[in-house]
Structure formats: C-alpha cells, structure tokens
C-alpha positions as CSV (number, residue, x, y, z in Angstrom):
1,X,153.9,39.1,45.5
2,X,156.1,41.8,43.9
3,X,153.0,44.0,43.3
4,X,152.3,43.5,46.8
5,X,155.1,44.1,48.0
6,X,155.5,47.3,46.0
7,X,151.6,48.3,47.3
8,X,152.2,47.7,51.2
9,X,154.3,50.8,51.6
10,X,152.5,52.8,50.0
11,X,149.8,51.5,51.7
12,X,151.7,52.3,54.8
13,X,153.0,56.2,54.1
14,X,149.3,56.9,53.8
15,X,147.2,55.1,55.6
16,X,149.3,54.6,58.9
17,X,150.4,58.1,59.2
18,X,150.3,59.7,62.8
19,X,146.4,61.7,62.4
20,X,147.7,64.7,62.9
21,X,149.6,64.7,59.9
22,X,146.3,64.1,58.3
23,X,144.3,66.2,59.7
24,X,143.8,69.1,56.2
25,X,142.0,72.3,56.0
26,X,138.0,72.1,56.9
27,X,138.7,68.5,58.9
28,X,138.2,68.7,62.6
29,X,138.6,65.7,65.4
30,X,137.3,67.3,68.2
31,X,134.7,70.2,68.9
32,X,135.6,72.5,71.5
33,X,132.0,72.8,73.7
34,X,131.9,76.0,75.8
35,X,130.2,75.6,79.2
36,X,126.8,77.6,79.2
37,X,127.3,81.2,80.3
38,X,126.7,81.1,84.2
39,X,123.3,82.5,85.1
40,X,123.9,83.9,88.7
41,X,125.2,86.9,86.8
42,X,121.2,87.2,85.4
43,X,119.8,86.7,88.7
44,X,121.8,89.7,90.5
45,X,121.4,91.9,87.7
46,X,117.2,91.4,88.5
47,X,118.0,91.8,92.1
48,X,119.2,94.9,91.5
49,X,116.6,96.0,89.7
50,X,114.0,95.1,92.4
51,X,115.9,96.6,95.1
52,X,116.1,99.3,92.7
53,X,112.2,100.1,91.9
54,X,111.6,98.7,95.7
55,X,113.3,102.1,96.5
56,X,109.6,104.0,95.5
57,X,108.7,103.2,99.5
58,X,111.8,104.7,100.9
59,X,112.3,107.7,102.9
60,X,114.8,109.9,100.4
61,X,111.3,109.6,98.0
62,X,109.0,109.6,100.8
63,X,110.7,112.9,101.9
64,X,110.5,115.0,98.6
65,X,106.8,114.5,98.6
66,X,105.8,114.6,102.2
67,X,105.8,118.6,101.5
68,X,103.2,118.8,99.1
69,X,101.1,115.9,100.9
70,X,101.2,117.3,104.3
71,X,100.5,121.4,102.9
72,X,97.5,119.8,100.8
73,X,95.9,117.9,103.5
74,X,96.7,120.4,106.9
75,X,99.0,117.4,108.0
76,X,101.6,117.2,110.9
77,X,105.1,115.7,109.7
78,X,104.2,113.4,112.7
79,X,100.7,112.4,111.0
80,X,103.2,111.8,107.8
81,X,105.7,109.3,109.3
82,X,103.3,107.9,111.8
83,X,102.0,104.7,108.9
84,X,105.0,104.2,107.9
85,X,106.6,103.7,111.6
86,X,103.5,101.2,112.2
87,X,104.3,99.2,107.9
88,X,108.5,99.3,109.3
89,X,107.5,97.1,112.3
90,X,104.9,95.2,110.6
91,X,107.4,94.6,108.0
92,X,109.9,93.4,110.2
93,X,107.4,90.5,111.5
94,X,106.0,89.7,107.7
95,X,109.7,89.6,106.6
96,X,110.2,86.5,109.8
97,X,107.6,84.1,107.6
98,X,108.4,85.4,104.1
99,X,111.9,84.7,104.4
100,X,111.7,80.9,104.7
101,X,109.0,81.1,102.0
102,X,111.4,82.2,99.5
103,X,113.6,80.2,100.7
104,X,111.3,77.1,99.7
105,X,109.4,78.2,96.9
106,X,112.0,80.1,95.0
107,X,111.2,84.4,95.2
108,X,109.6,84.5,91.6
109,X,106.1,83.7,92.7
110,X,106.1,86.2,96.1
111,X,108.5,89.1,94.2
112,X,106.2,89.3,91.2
113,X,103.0,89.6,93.3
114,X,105.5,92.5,95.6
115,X,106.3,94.1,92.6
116,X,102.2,94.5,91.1
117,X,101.3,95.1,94.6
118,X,103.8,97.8,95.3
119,X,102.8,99.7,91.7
120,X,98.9,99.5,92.6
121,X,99.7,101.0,96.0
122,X,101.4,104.3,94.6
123,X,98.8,104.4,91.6
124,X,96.2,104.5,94.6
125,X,98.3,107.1,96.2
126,X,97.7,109.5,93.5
127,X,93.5,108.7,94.3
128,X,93.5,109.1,97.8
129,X,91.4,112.2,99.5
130,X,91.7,111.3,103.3
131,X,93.9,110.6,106.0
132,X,92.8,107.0,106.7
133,X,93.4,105.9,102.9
134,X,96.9,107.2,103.3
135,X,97.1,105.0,106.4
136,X,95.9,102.4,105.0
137,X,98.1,102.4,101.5
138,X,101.6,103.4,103.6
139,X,100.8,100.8,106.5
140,X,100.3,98.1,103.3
141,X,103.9,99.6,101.3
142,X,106.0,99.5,104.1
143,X,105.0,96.6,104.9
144,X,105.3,95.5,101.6
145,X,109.1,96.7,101.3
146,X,110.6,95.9,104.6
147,X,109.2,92.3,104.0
148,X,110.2,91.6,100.5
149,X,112.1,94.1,98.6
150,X,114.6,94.5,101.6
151,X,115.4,90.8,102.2
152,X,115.8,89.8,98.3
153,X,119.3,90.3,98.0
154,X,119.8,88.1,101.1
155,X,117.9,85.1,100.2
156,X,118.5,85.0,96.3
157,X,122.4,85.9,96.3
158,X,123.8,83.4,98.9
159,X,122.5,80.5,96.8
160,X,124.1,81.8,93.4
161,X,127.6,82.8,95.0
162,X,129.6,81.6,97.4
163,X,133.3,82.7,96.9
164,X,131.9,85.4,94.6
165,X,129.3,86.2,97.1
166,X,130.8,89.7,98.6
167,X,130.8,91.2,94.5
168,X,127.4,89.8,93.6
169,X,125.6,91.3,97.0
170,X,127.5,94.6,96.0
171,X,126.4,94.5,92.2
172,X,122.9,93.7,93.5
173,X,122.7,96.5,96.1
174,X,124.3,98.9,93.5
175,X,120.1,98.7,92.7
176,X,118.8,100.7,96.1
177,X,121.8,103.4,96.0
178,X,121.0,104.1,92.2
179,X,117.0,104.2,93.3
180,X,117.6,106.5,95.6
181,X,119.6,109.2,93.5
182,X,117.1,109.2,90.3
183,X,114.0,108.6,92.1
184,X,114.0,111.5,93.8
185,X,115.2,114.2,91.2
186,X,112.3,111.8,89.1
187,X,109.7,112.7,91.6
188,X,110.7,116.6,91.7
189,X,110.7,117.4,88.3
190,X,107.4,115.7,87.8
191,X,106.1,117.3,91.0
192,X,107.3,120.6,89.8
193,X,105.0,120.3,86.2
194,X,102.2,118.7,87.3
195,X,101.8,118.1,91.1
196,X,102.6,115.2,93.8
197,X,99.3,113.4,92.4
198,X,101.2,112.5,88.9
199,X,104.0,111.9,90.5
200,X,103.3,108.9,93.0
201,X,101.6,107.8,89.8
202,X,104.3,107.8,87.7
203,X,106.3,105.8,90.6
204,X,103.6,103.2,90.5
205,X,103.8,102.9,87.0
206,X,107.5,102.6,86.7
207,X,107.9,100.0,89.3
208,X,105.3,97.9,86.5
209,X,106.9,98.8,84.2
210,X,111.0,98.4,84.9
211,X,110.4,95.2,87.1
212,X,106.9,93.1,86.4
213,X,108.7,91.4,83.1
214,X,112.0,90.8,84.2
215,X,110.9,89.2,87.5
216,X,108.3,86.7,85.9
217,X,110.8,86.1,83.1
218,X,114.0,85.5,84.4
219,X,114.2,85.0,88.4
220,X,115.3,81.8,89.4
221,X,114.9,79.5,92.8
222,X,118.5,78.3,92.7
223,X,121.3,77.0,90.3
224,X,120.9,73.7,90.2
225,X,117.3,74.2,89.2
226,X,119.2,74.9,85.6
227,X,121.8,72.4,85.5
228,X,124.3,75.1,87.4
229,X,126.1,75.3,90.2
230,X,127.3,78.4,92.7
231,X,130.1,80.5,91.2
232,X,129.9,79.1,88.1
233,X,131.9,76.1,88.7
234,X,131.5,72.6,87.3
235,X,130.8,70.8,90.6
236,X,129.2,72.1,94.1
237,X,132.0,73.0,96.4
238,X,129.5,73.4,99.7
239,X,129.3,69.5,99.4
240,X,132.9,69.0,99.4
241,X,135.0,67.6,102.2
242,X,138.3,67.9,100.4
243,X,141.2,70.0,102.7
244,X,142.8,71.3,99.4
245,X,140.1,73.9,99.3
246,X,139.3,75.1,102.7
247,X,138.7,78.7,101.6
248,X,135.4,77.6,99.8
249,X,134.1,75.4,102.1
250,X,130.9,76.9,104.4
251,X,129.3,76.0,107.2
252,X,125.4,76.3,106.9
253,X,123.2,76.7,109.5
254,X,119.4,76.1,110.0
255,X,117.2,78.9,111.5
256,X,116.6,77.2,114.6
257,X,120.2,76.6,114.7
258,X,120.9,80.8,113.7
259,X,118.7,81.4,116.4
260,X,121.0,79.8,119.0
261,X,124.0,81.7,118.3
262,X,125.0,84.7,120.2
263,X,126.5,85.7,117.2
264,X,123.2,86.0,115.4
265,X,121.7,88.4,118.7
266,X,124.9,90.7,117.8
267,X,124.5,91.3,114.3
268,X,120.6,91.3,114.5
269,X,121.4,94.1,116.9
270,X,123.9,95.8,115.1
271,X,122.0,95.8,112.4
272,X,118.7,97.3,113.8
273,X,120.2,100.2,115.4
274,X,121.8,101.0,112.2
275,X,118.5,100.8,110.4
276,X,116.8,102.4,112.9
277,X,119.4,105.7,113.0
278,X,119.4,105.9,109.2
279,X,115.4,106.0,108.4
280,X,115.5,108.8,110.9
281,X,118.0,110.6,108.9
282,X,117.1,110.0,105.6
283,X,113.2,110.8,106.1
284,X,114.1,114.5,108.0
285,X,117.8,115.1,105.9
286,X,116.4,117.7,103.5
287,X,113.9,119.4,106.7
288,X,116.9,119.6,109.5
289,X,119.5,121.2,107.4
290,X,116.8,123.8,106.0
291,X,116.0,124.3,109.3
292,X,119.8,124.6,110.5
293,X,119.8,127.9,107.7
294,X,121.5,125.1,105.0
295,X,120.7,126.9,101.3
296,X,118.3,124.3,99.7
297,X,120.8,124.1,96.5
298,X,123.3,123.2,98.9
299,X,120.8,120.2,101.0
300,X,119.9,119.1,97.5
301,X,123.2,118.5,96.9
302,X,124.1,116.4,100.1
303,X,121.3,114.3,99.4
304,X,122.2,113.6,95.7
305,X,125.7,113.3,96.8
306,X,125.6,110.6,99.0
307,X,124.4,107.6,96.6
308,X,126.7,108.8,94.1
309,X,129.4,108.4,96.5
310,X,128.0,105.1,98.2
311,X,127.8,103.3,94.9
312,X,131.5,102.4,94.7
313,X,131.9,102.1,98.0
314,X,129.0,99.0,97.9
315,X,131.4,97.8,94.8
316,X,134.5,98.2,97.3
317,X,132.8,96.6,99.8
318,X,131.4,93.8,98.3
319,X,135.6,92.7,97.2
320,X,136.4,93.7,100.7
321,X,134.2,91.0,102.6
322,X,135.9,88.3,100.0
323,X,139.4,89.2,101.3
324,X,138.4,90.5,104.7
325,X,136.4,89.3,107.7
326,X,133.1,90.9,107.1
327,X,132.7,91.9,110.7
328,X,135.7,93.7,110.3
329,X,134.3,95.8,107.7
330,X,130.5,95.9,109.0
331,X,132.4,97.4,112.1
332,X,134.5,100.1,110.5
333,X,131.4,101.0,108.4
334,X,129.5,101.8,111.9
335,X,132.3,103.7,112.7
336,X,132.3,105.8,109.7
337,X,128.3,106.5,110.4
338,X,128.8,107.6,113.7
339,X,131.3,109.9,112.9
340,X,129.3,111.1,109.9
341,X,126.3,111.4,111.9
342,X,128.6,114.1,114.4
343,X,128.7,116.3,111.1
344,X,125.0,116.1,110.7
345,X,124.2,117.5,114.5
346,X,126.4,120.2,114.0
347,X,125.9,121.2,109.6
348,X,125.0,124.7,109.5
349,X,126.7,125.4,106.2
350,X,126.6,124.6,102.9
351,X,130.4,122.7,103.3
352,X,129.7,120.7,106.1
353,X,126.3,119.9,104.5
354,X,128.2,118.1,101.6
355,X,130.8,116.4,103.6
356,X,128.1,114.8,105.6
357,X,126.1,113.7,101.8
358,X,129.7,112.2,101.2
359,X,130.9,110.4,104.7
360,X,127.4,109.3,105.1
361,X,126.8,108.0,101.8
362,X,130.1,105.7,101.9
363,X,129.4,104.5,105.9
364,X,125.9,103.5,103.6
365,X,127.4,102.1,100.9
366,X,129.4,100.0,102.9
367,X,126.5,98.1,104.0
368,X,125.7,95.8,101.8
C-alpha cells in the first residue's frame, strides 16, 4: 500500500496530464486537410483560350487579308464579305440547337470537334483556287464560330460561378480581345514574308496547336462532375432557401420559360444590333479611314489600340456586373459605342482615328 501510494501520483503527473501539455516536437493530433484547389479557375482559363484562337474567323483578321485575297482573285469587297454574311446568319440558327447540346453533354465533345474543324478550314484556305471553295470554307467558319466559339463563355461560365460570375466571364473574354490584337499583327508579318497563302495556314495550325490539347484535356461539363461546387464553396448555394444569404441566391429559368419573358426579346435585341453595328465596323475599320485620307501608321494604330484598351475595361466590367445591375452597365456601354461610333463618321485625322481605337475598344470591352 505505501508503494502504491507513492506510485499513483506519479502515475497521475504523467499520465493524466491535459494533452496538450504532452503533445512534444514531431507529435501531431490533428492534420490540417486543405480543400482541393477549385477547378472553375481551369475551366475559364481554357475558355479563354478558345475564344482566343476562335478569334482566326473574325473580322479584324478577316480584314488584314481580304487585300491580298480580293487583288489575287479580281474580287469585289462585296464578293469578300458576301460568305461570311450568309455563315453569321447560319451561325445564329446552329448556335439555337448547339446551345442546349452543350448544355447536356458537357462542351468537350462539340468544342474539340470546333476547334479541329476550324484549323482544317484555314489550312484549306491556303489550297483554295476558286471563288466557290472560298464560299464554301467561309460559309462552313462562320458558321462554325458564331455557333460555338461565340456561345462558350455563356454556357461553360454560368455553371462554374455564380457570385464570382461577372470576374470569370471577364477573365474568359480577356481570350477574344487578346486574339484580336496578336492575330492580326501575326497575319501581317507573315503575309509580308511569305504571302496570304502561309498565313491562313499558319492560323489553322495555331488554332491545333494552342487549343486541340487543352480542350480534350482539361474542359469540364460542370462542377459537381468533380466533387465541386460553384465559387468554390463547400455546399451549392442555388439550392439553398436560407434568407441569411439572399445575394447568392438565383433564379433559373428554362428556355421555354426565357422565351416568355419580354425581358429576354429586349436584350436579344439589344444585343443583335450591337453585333450587327460592330461586324460592320470591324470588317471595313482599316478601308474607311484610308479612304477618309487617315495615314495607314495612324489606322494601324487605332485598330491595335482598341483591344489593348478593351482588355481592362472587360476586367472592370466583369467586377462591375457583381456590384452593379448588369443592365445598367450593358446600357452605358451602348452609350459609349454610339458616341464612339460619331467619331468614326466624322475621323479624317490621325487624332480622331486613335480616340475612336480607344472609346471604341472600351464600349467593346465592356461587353462581356
């Protein structure tokens, strides 16, 4: 008993100790687990990039080469636009069915078949020898781009991002503005060493070779095919009913549904006339303000300009529409166009040339 009794407290002072007076060098109780690094971040970074090779079958491109093509072949600039007037509207139906497609099926399958497609069509390009091949291969682009490459960002985004959604469609548009400042100083300086022929093939080529393996690779239907949900966050807010969170709740609606809204009529029209003033303007840019007695350094300048310039202002933008009702800033972006659009009727100098590039390229940028 009196060796017991001398035992139990030491048995006590070190046994019965709190554990964290215990706990020595090298000994750990609990492993911190970091959550997996949120993939959405992946997915607009190859959005991007397709929007960003998509840009090959875009007028700023289209214009630098129409030049050499219509010279070569005794072709009106009419002849020239006329396929890709015809692809623009076919697009605009194809883009009604794939939509809903992508939608379903995820956009891997029908972006990595866009992407070989639109590479084989400018290789071809470089072949062709008459008018109805060019037909045919512009017809088949445009198509191609207004169906695919210009409805990505809006039906991969929105299911990755939902309070975050305003950054991540600017960081994915940032793709299309940055096309269309290096593609066409790309196209010219290849143009200007070996001819128009190597240089729609070395567009085809790079859309194979920037986009093909990052599309097959790393594009993704949704989060929640990988464990994830929107934002990043640990649970899926659009299924909560809470009232402590009201700023990231959102109402969905179903096409049908879309389609019964006057709300959907207005932006649908908004949004055409917009696209239908700026394909006219970026196709003729570099001929009008020639033709207005604009230096060509200084038209050069205004076209390079303006995505330089509409590049933030998409970044802007895409905080903007987090903190701002996004009609209010689709509206004050149409404003900026139209008043930038006033410059362009009246540039006859080498200064009012450049402050359209810039007004211009932010009333763009602000599009998202």
């Amino acid at each position: 008993m009196l060796g017991l009794r001398f035992r139990f407290p030491f048995f006590k002072s070190t046994l019965c100790k709190p554990m964290n007076n215990r706990i020595g060098s090298g000994t750990k109780l609990h492993k911190t687990v970091k959550p997996p690094r949120f993939y959405g971040w992946t997915i607009a970074g190859v959005v991007s990039l397709l929007v960003f090779v998509g840009g090959v079958e875009t007028n700023p491109v289209l214009g630098v080469i129409q030049g050499p093509i219509t010279e070569e072949f005794g072709w009106s600039r009419a002849t020239f636009t006329l396929p890709m007037a015809i692809g623009t509207f076919a697009g605009g139906i194809a883009a009604v069915f794939m939509g809903p497609i992508m939608d379903r099926r995820g956009s891997r399958g029908v972006m990595t078949v866009a992407v070989a497609m639109m590479g084989t069509l400018f290789v071809a390009m470089s072949l062709m020898q008459s008018l109805w091949q060019f037909f045919i291969l512009q017809i088949l682009g445009r198509t191609l781009v207004a169906s695919t490459f210009f409805i990505v960002v809006g039906v991969v985004i929105p299911k990755w991002f939902i309070t975050k959604r305003g950054r991540a469609v600017g960081l994915s548009s940032l793709g299309l503005r940055f096309g269309h400042a290096v593609y066409p100083i790309v196209v010219g300086l290849v143009m200007a060493v070996a001819g128009w022929r190597a240089a729609s093939m070395a567009l085809g080529i790079s859309v194979w070779v920037l986009a093909l393996g990052p599309t097959i690779a790393l594009l993704k239907r949704r989060p929640e095919d990988i464990g994830q949900f929107p934002d990043g966050r640990t649970r899926d807010l659009r299924v909560q009913e809470s009232s402590t969170s009201p700023s990231v709740s959102e109402i969905s609606f179903t096409r049908k549904e879309a389609l019964r809204t006057r709300a959907f009529y207005y932006l649908l029209g908004a949004l055409a006339i917009q696209m239908f003033v700026a394909t006219g303007i970026n196709f003729h840019w570099y001929s009008y303000l020639i033709g207005n007695g604009v230096t060509p350094s200084a038209t050069v300048t205004s076209l390079a300009i303006a995505p330089l310039v509409g590049m933030p202002a998409t970044i802007v933008t895409g905080y903007a529409v987090e903190k701002v009702p996004p009609r209010l800033v689709l509206a004050f972006g149409s404003l900026l166009c139209a008043m930038s659009l006033a410059l362009f009727l009246f540039a006859d100098n080498s200064l009012m040339a450049i402050a359209f590039g810039v007004s211009y390229g932010i009333a763009i940028g602000m599009r998202l």
